[in-house]
TORFI-823111 format. One record per residue (C-alpha): residue in three letters; z, x, y. Coordinates in nm, 3 decimals. Each point is the difference from the previous one (the first is absolute). Layout:
// residues N
R  residuo        Z        X        Y
R      ALA        Z        X        Y
...
This chain:
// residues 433
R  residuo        Z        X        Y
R      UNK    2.403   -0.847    3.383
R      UNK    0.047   -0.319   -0.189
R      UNK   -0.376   -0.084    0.001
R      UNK   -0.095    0.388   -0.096
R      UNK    0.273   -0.095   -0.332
R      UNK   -0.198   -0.336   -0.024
R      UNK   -0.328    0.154   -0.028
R      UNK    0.146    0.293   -0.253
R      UNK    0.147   -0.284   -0.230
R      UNK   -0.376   -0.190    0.047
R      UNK   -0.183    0.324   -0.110
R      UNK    0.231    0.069   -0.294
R      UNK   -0.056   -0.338   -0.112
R      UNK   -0.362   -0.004    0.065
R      UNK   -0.011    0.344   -0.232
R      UNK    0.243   -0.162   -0.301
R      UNK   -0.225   -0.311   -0.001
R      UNK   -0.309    0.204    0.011
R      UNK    0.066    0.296   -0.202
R      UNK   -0.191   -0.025   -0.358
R      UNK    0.276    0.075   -0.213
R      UNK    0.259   -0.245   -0.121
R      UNK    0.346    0.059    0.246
R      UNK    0.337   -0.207   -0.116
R      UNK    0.299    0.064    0.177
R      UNK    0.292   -0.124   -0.206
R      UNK    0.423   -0.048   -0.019
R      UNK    0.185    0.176   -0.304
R      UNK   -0.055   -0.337   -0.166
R      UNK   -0.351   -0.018    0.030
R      UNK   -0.014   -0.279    0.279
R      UNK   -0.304    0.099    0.175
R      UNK    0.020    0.038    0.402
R      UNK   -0.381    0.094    0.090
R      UNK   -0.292   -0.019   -0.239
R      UNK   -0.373    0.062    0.132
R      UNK   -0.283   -0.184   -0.107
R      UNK   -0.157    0.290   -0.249
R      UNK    0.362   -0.002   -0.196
R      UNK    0.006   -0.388   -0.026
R      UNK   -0.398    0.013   -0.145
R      UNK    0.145    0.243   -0.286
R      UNK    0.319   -0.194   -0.061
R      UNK   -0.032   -0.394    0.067
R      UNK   -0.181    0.046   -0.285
R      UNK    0.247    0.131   -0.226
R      UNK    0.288   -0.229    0.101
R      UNK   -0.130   -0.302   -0.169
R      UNK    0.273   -0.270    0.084
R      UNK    0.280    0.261    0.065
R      UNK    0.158    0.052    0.339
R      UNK   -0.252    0.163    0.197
R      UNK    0.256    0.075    0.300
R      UNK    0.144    0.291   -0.280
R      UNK   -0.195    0.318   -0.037
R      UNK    0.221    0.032   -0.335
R      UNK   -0.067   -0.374   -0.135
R      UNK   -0.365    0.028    0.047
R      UNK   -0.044    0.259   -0.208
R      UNK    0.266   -0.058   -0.262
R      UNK   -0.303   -0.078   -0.254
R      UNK   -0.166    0.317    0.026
R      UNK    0.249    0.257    0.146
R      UNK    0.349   -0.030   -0.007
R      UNK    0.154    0.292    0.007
R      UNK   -0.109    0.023    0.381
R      UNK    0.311   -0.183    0.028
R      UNK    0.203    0.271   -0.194
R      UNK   -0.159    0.298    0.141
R      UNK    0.120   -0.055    0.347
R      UNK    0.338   -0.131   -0.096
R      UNK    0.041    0.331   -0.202
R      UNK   -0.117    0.234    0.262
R      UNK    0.298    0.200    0.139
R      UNK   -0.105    0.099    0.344
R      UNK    0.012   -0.198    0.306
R      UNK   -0.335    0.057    0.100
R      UNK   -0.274    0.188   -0.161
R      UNK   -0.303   -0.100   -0.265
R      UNK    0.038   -0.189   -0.319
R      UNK   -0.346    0.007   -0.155
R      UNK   -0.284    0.131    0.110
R      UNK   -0.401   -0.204   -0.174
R      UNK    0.239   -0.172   -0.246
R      UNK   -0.270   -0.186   -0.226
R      UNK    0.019   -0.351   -0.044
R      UNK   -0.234   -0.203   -0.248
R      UNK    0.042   -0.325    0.187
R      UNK   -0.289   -0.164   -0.256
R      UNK    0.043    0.096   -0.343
R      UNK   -0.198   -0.320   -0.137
R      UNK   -0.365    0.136    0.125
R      UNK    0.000    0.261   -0.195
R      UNK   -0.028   -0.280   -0.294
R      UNK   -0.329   -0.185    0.231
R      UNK   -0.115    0.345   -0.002
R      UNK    0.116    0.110    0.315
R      UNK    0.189    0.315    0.148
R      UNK    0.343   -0.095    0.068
R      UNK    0.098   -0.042    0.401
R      UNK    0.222    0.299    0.075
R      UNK    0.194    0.023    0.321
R      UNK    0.122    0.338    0.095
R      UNK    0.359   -0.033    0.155
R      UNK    0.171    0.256    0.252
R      UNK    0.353   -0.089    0.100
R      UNK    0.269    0.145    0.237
R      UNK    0.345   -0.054    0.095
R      UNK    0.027   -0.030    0.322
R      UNK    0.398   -0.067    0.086
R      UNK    0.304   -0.135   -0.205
R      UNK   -0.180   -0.345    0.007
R      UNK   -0.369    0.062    0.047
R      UNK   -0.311    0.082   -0.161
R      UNK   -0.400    0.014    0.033
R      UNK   -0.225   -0.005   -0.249
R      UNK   -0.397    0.063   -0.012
R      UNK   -0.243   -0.157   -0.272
R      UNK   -0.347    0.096   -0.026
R      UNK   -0.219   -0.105   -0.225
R      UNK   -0.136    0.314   -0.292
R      UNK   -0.180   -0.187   -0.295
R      UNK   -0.344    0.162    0.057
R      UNK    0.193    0.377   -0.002
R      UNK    0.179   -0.121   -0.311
R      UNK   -0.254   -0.156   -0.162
R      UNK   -0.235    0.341    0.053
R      UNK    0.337    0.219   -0.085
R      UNK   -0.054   -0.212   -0.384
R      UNK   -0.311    0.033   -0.020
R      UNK   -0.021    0.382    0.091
R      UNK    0.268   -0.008   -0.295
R      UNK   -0.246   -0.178   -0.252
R      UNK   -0.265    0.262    0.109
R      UNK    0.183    0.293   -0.075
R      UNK    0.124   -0.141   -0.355
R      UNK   -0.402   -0.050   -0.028
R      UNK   -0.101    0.293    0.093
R      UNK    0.229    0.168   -0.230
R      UNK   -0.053   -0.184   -0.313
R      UNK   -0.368    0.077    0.129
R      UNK    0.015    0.385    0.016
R      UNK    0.028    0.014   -0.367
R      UNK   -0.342   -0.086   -0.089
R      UNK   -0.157    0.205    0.291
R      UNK   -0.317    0.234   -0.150
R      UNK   -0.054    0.192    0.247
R      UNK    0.305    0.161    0.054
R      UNK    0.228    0.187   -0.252
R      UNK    0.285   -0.187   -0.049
R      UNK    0.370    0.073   -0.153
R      UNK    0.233   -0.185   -0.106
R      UNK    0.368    0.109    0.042
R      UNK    0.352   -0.084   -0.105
R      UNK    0.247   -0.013    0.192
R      UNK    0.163    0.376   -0.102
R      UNK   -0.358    0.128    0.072
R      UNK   -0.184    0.022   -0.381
R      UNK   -0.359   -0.172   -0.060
R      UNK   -0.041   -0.278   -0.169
R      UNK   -0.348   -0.028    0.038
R      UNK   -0.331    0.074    0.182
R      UNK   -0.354   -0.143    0.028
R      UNK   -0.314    0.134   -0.076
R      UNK   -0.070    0.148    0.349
R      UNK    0.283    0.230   -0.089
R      UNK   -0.170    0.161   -0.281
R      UNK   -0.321    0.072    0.164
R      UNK    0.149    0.103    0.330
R      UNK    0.274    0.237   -0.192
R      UNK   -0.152    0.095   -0.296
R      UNK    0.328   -0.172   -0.213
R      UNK   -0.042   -0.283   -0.227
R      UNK    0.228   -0.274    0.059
R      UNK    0.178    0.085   -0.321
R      UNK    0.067    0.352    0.110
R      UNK    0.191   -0.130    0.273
R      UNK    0.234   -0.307   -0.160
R      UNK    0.383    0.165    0.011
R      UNK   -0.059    0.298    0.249
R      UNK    0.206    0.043    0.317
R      UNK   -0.227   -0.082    0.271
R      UNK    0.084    0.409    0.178
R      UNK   -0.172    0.128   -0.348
R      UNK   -0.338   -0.143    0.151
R      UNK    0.046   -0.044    0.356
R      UNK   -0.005    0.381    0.075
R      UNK    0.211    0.096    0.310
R      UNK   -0.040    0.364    0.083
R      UNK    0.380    0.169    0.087
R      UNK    0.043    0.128    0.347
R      UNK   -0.301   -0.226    0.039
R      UNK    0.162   -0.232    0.274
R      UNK   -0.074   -0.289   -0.165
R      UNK    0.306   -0.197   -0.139
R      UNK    0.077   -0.011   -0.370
R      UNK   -0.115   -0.310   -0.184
R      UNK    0.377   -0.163   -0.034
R      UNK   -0.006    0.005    0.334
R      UNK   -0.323   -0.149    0.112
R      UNK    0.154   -0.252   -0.277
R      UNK    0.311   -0.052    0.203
R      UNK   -0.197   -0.051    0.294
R      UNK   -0.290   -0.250   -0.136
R      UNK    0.343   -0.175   -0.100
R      UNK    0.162   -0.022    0.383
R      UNK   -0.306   -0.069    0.171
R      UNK   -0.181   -0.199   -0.312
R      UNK   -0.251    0.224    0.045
R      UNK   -0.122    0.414    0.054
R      UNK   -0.303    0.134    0.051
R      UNK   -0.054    0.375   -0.040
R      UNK   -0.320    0.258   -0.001
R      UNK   -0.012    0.367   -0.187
R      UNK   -0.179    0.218   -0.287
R      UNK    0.022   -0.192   -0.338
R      UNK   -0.149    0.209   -0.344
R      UNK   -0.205   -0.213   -0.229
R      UNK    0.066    0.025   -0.358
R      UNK   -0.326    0.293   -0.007
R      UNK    0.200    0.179    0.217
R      UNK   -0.209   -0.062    0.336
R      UNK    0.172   -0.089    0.337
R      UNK   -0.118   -0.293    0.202
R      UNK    0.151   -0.136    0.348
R      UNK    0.219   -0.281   -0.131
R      UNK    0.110   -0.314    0.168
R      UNK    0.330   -0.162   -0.133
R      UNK    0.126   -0.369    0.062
R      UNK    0.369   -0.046   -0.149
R      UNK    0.072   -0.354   -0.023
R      UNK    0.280   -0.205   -0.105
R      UNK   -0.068   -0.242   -0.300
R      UNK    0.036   -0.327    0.105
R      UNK    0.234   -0.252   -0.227
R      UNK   -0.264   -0.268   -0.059
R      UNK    0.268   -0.211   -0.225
R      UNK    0.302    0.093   -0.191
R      UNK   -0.186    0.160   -0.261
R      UNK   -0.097    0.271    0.259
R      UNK    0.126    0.365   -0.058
R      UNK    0.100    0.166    0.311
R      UNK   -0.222    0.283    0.085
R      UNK   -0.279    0.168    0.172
R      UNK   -0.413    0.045    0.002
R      UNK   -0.122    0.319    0.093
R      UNK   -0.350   -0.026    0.152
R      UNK   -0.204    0.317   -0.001
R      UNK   -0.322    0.039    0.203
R      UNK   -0.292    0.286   -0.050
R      UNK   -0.089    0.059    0.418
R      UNK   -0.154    0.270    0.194
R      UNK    0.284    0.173    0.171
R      UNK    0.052   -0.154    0.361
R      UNK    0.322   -0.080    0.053
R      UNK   -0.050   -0.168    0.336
R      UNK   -0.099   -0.386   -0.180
R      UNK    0.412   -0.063   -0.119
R      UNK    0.172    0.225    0.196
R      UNK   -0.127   -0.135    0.369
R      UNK    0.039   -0.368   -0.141
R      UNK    0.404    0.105   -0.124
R      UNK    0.089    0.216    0.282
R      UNK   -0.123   -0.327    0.220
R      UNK    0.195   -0.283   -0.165
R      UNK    0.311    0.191   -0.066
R      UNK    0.041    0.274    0.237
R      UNK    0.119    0.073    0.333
R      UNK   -0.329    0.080    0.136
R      UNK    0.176    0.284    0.234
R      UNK    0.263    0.214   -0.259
R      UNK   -0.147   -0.142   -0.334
R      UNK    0.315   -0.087   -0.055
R      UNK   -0.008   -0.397   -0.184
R      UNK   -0.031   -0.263    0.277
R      UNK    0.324   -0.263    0.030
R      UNK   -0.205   -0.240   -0.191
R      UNK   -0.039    0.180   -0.321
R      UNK    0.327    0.121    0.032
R      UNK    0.176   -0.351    0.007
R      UNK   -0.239   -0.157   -0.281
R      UNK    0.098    0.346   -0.212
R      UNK    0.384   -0.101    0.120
R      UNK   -0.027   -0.352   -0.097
R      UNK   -0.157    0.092   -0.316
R      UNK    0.328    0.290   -0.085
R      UNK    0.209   -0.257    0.153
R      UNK   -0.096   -0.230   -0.313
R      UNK   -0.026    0.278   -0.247
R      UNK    0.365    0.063    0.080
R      UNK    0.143   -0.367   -0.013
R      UNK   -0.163    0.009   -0.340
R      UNK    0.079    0.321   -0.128
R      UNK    0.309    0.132    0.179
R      UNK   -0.139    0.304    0.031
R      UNK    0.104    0.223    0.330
R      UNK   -0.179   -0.045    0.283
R      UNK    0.068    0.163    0.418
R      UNK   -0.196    0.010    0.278
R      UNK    0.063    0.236    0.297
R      UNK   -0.131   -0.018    0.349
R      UNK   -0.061    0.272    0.243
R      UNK   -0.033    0.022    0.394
R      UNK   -0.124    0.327    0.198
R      UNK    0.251    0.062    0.228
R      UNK   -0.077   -0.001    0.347
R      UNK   -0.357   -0.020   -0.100
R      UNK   -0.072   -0.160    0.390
R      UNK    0.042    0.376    0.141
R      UNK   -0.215    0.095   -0.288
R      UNK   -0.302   -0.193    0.145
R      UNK    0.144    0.036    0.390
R      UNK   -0.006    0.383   -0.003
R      UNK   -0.280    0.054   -0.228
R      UNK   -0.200   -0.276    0.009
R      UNK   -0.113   -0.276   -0.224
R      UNK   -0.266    0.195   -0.222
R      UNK    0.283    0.252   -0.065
R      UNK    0.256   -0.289   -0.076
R      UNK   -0.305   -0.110   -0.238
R      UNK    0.016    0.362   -0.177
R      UNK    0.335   -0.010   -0.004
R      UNK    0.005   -0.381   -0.208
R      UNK   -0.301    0.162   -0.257
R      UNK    0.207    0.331   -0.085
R      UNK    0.321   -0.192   -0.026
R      UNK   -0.218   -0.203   -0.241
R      UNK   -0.122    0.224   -0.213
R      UNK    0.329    0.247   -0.029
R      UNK    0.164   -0.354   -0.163
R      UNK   -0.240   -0.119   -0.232
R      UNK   -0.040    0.367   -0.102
R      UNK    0.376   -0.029   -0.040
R      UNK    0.079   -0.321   -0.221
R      UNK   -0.104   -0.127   -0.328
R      UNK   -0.334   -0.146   -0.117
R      UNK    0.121   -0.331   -0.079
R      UNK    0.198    0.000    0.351
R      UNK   -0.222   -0.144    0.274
R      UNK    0.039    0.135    0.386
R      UNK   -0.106   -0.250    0.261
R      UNK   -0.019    0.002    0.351
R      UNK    0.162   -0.354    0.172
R      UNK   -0.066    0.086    0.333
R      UNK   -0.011    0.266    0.299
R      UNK    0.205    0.300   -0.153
R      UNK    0.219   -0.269   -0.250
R      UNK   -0.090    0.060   -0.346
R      UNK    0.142   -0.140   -0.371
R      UNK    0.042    0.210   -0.326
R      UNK    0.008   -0.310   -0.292
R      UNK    0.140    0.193   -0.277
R      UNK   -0.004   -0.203   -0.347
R      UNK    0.276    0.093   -0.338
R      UNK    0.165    0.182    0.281
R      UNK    0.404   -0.088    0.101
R      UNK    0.166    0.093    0.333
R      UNK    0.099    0.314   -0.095
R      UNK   -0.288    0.156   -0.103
R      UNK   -0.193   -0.154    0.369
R      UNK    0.266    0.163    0.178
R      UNK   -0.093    0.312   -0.143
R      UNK   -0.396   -0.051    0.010
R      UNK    0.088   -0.143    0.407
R      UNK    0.146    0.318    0.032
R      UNK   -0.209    0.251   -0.084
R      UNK   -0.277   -0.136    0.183
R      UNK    0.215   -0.001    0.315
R      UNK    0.055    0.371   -0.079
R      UNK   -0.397    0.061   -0.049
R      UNK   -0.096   -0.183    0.322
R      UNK    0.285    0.214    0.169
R      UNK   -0.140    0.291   -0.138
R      UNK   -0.388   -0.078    0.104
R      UNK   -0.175    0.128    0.297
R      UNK   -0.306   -0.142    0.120
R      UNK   -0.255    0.225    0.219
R      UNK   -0.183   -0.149    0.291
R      UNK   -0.182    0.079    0.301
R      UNK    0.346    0.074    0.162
R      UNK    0.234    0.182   -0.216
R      UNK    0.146   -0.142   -0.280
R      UNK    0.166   -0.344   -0.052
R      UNK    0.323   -0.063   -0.204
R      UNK    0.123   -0.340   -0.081
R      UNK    0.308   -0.173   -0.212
R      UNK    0.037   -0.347   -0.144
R      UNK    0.259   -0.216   -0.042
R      UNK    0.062   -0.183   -0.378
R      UNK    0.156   -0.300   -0.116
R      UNK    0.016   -0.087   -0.357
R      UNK    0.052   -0.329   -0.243
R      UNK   -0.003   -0.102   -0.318
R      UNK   -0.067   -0.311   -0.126
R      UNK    0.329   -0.194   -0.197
R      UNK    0.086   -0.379   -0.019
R      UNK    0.139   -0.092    0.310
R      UNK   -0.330    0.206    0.145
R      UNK   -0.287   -0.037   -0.245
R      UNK   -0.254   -0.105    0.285
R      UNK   -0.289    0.182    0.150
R      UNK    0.134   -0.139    0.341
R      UNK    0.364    0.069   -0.141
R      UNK   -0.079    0.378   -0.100
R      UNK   -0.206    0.067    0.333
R      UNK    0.285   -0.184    0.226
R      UNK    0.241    0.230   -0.212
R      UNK   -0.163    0.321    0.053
R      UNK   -0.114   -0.060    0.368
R      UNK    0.431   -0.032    0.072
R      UNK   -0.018    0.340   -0.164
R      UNK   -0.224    0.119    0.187
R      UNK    0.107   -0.128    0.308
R      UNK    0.345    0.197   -0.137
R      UNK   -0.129    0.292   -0.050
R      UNK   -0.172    0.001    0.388
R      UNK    0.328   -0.087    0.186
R      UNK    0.171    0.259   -0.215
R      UNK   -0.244    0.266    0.161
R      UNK   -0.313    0.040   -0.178
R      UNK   -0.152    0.191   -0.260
R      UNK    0.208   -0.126   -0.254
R      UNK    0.035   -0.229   -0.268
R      UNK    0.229   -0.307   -0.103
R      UNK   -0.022   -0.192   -0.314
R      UNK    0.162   -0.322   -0.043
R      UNK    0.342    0.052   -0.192
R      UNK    0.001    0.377    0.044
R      UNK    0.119    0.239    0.247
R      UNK   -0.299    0.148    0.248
R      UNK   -0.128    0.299   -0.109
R      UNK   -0.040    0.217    0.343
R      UNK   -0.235    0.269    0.128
């Protein structure tokens, strides 16, 4: 027995020393009790002539509030920070150089214990500036493109100016344009299906960018098959007015070219729902909007309930009608500028910006009520499901993404042990079936 333990203790030191990210186990004072040799390569560095036997000493140069994040973090065990950046070279950027930057993880691991992980991330930021620098390029690049019409919009949606490609493309000098809303010559037909031009605006402004396809009427009065690229301005100094460009492309009609490469990158590739990675970048993104602004913003998430005897009795191609129908009741349910993702299996998220608790209850609701109410036809009958909703909205002491999704996910998790197919919003009463 005591030479099985031996040879554990041998292979969990053979894996610390080996593994190729930095490992530091550490006291509440930062006295370090096991380093590996990838964590030492990042730090010795760093230290310089301070006590390299002290996680906290070593890096007192570059990142001290290490030392105050774990002595302010209230739970006995659990994690502190998770790819905490740390320049640990500021000076090469002066030679020229990107910057060394260590990514820190840390966790609490008792009342007087702690492990942190360093790894080292200056080629992904480096690229993350550079991809920065291109986009500021490219935008102060579109304005002089020839080949394209181009628009340029303020921020409340009226032109203040277009290039020459507009004119022949549209039949409208320049002039004829300066001071008009941008809806009196982007022509959206009513009952159409397309969305009205405020809110392709609003959603160019979430996602920083929108690309749409439908009939557009030249200035002779001829349709054409109209590509649209709503972008946001970019600030290149603090001269820079806040606004948009409106790109406008003559093409034969086929919508397959942008609407394959956006349902790809965005969506759920089964329900068409957006995928969990567009959904957190549009979170992070409303997350910052909100810090700014103050302006509501809930999420709600929503679990089909007992969807396991969904796919047991029916099958798995029927539980993958089920997720599609489910999909497209809600979007055809919520608000353009509200986004519907799927996170997983039959877990979903409603992101609902300039909306308070209140009114997400409400929305949470009646979509419980329409997926109640829906029946779903297949090969053996019919198929009936419920969900389950828990809802948050963001406020100071939770203004996260990971705050607001932690929040709602207790709701949720509320609103299951409290019997299903129902919903409970933080700070309100349930609102039952």
């Amino acid at each position: 027995m005591d030479a099985d333990l031996s040879r554990e203790h041998e292979q969990l030191l053979e894996f610390l020393y080996a593994c190729p990210v930095g490992l530091v186990e550490f006291d509440a004072m930062g006295a370090i009790t096991m380093i590996n040799p990838h964590a030492m390569k990042h730090l010795l560095p760093v230290a310089g002539m301070r006590d390299p036997g002290n996680l906290f000493a070593m890096l007192e140069g570059c990142a001290p509030e290490l030392r105050n994040l774990l002595a302010d973090y209230p739970k006995e065990r659990g994690g502190i920070c998770e790819g905490h950046r740390i320049a640990v070279d500021m000076a090469a950027r002066r030679s020229g150089k990107d910057p060394k930057v260590l990514a820190c993880t840390m966790i609490k691991l008792g009342p007087n214990r702690a492990m942190a992980t360093f790894s080292d991330i200056t080629v992904q930021v480096a690229q993350e500036r550079r991809l920065k620098q291109s986009e500021s390029w490219f935008g102060s690049l579109i304005a002089a493109v020839n080949d394209y019409a181009v628009l340029s919009i303020s921020a409340d949606g009226v032109i203040e100016g277009a290039n020459a490609a507009f004119a022949r493309q549209n039949g409208c000098a320049a002039g004829d344009v300066t001071g008009v809303p941008l809806d009196q010559i982007v022509s959206v037909t009513p009952g159409s299906g397309v969305m009205t031009v405020a809110d392709q605006l609003r959603l160019a402004e979430r996602d920083g960018w929108y690309l749409d396809e439908s009939w557009q009427v030249r200035g002779t009065g001829e349709r054409y098959w109209c590509q649209r690229l709503f972008a946001v301005r970019p600030e290149l100094d603090d001269r820079s007015a806040p606004g948009f460009f409106v790109v406008l492309r003559d093409v034969t009609r086929d919508a397959s070219d942008t609407s394959d490469l956006r349902r790809m990158l965005l969506f759920d590739h089964l329900t068409g729902a957006a995928n969990r990675t567009h959904f957190l970048q549009l979170f992070e993104r409303e997350q910052r909007r909100w810090r700014d602004a103050r302006q509501p913003l809930s999420l709600i998430l929503l679990d089909v309930d007992h969807f396991k005897s969904v796919n047991d009795a029916y099958g798995h191609p029927t539980g993958d009608v089920v997720l599609k129908q489910l999909t497209q009741l809600c979007s055809a349910t919520l608000r353009p500028s509200d986004l519907f993702a799927r996170l997983g299996g039959e877990e979903f998220a409603v992101l609902l910006p300039d909306t308070a608790l209140v009114q997400a209850v409400a929305i949470a609701d009646r979509l419980r009520e329409a997926i109640e109410a829906l029946v779903i036809p297949v090969a053996a009958g019919a198929v009936r499901i419920t969900a389950s909703f828990g809802c948050a909205a963001a406020t100071d002491a939770c203004g996260t993404v990971d705050g607001l999704i932690e929040l709602a996910d207790v709701q949720l998790y509320a609103a299951k042990h409290g019997g299903r197919n129902r919903v409970h919003g933080q700070a309100h009463r349930s609102v039952e079936a």
